[in-house]
N, C-alpha and C positions, 0 to 999 in steps of 0.2 A: 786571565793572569792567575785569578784562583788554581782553576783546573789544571796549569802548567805545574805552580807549584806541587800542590796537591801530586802532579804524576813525575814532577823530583823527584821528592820526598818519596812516595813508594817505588822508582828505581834503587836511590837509596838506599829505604830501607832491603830490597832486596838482596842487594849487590854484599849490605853488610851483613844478612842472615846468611847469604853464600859463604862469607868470609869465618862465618861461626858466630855474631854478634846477636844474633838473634833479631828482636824490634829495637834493640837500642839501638837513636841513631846517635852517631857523633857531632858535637854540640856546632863544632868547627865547621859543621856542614851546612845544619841545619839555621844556622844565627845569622850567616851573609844573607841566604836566602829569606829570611822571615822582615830582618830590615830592608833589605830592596823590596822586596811584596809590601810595604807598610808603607814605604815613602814612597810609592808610585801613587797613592791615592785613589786608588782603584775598592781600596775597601773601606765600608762605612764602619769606623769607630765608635762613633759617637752620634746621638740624635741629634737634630736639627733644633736650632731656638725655637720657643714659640711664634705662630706669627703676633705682630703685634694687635692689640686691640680696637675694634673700628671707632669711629671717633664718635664724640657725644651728639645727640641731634638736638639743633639748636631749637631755644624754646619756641621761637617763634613756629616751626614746624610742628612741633609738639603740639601747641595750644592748636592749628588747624587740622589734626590727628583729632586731636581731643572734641572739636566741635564736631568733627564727622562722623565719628563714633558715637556723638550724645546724639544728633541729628538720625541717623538709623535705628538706636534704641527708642528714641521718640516714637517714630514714623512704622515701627516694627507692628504696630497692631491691623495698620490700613494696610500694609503690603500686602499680605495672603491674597485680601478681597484685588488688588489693585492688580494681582499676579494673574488670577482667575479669568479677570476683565481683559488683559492680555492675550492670554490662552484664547478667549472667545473671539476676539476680534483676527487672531492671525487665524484661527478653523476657519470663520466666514471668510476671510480673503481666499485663505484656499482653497474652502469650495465653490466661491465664486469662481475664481479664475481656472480652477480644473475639471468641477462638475457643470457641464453645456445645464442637464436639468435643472439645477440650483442655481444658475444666474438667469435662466431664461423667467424662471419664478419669482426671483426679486425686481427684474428688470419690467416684469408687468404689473409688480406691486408701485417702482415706483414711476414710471411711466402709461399705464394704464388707468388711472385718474384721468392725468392730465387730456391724452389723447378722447375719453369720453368727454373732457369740458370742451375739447377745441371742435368733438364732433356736431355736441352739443348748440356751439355758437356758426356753426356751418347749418345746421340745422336751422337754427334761427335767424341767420341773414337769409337764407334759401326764402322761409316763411315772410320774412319783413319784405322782401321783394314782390312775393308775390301780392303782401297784403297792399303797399303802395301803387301796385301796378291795377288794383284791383279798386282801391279808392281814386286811382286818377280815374278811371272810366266811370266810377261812379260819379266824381265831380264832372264828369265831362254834361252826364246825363242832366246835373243838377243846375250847373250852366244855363240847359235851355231850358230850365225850369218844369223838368220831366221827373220833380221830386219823388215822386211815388214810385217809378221804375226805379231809382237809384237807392229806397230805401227797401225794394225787394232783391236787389241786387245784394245789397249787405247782409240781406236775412238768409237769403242761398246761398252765402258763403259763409256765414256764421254755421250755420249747421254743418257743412264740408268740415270745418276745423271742428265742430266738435264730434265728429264722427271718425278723425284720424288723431284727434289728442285722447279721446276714448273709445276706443272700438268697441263695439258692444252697445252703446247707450242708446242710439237711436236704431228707435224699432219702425217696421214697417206702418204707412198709417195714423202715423205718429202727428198730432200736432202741436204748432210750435208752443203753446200755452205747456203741455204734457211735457214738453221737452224743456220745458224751463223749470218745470216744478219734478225733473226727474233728480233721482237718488246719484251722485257719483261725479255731479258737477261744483265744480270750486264755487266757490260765492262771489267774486268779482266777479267771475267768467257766467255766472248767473243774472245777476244784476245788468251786466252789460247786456246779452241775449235776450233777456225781459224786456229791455227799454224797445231794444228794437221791434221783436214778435209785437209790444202792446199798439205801436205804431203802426205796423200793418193790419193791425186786427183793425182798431178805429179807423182805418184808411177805407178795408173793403166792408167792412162792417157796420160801423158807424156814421157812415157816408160822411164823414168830414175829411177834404184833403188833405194833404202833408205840406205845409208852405215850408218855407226855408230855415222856419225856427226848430221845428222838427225834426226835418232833414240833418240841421248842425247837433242836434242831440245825439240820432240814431248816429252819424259820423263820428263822432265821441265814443261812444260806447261799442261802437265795432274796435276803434284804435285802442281801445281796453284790452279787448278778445286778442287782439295782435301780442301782447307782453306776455312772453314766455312766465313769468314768478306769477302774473293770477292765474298757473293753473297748475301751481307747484302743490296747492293741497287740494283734497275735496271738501 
C-alpha cells in the first residue's frame, strides 16, 4: 500500500511539474490519499504497549530455589574430586568395553585368583583321592595284621608327596632319617614323616615289630601329610 501510494504521489508530482508546478503537490490531491493510506492500517503509527510483567514466584518455590543453591554452594568443595572420580570410572568403562587388551587384563585380575583356588581345590581332591585309596590298601594290609608292609606302604608314599610338593628335596641315596632333618620341609609335614621313618627304622632295625598301636600312629601322621595348609610354609 506504502509503495502504491509512494508511486501516486510521484505520478503526481510529475504530472504537476509537467503542468509547471514544480514539487509542489496540491493538497486536494495529496490529503484523500494520505487519510485512506492511514485508515487502512497497514502502517505502524505508534509502538506497541509493553508486554506485561511475568508474575511473582511464589515463596514457597523461592525458598526450594533457595535450599538448592545453599545445597551446591555447600557441596561445591567435594565436587571437582567427585567430577574426577567420574571422568575415571566412565575411561575405565570405556576401555573395558573398547579395548579387547584392557579387559582381557582386568578380566584376569579378577578371575584369575579365583580360577588358581578352584585349580588349586582340584588339585586337592585329585591328592585326597589318591591319599584314601592309598590308606584303604594300607588298611586292607593292616587287617591281616601285615602291620609292617602297611607302615612301609605309608613311608613310600610319604616321600612321593614330598618329592612332587617339593621338587628338588629328595636326593638320590637319600635316607629317610636325612629326609626328615632336610632344609625346605614345612614342620608339620616334618613331624608327620618323622613319626612314620622312626617307625620303620625300629621295625627293620630295632627288631621290634609294628603292632596296631603303631600302625594307628604312623596312620595319623601320614593323614597329616594329606592337608594341603601343613605344607603352605616351610
Amino acid at each position: 500500500m506504502i509503495s502504491l501510494w509512494v508511486a501516486q504521489t510521484s505520478a503526481a508530482a510529475d504530472t504537476s511539474g509537467a503542468d509547471g508546478g514544480g514539487w509542489l503537490l496540491d493538497p486536494e490531491l495529496v490529503d484523500p490519499g494520505y487519510s485512506q493510506t492511514i485508515a487502512g492500517g497497514t502502517i505502524q503509527t505508534a509502538f506497541p504497549p509493553p508486554p506485561p510483567p511475568p508474575p511473582p514466584t511464589p515463596e514457597w518455590l523461592q525458598a526450594i530455589f533457595d535450599a538448592i543453591r545453599s545445597f551446591f554452594q555447600w557441596s561445591a568443595p567435594a565436587a571437582q574430586p567427585l567430577m574426577w572420580v567420574a571422568v575415571a570410572a566412565l575411561a575405565l568403562f570405556l576401555l573395558y568395553h573398547f579395548v579387547p587388551a584392557f579387559a582381557q587384563w582386568v578380566d584376569n585380575l579378577r578371575f584369575g585368583r579365583k580360577a588358581q583356588s578352584d585349580e588349586a581345590d582340584l588339585v586337592g581332591q585329585a591328592e585326597s583321592g589318591a591319599a584314601r585309596a592309598l590308606l584303604a590298601e594300607a588298611d586292607a594290609l593292616a587287617a591281616e595284621g601285615r602291620y609292617a608292609e602297611a607302615v612301609h606302604l605309608l613311608l613310600y608314599r610319604s616321600v612321593q608327596d614330598i618329592e612332587g610338593r617339593r621338587p628338588g628335596l629328595v636326593k638320590p641315596a637319600m635316607t629317610s632319617r636325612d629326609l626328615a632333618e632336610a632344609e625346605g620341609l614345612p614342620v608339620v609335614a616334618r613331624d608327620a614323616f618323622s613319626r612314620i621313618a622312626r617307625a620303620v627304622e625300629i621295625s627293620l632295625f630295632g627288631g621290634r615289630a609294628i603292632d596296631a598301636g603303631a600302625w594307628q600312629i604312623c596312620r595319623g601322621a601320614y593323614a597329616e601329610m594329606t592337608v594341603a595348609k601343613n605344607w603352605a610354609r616351610a
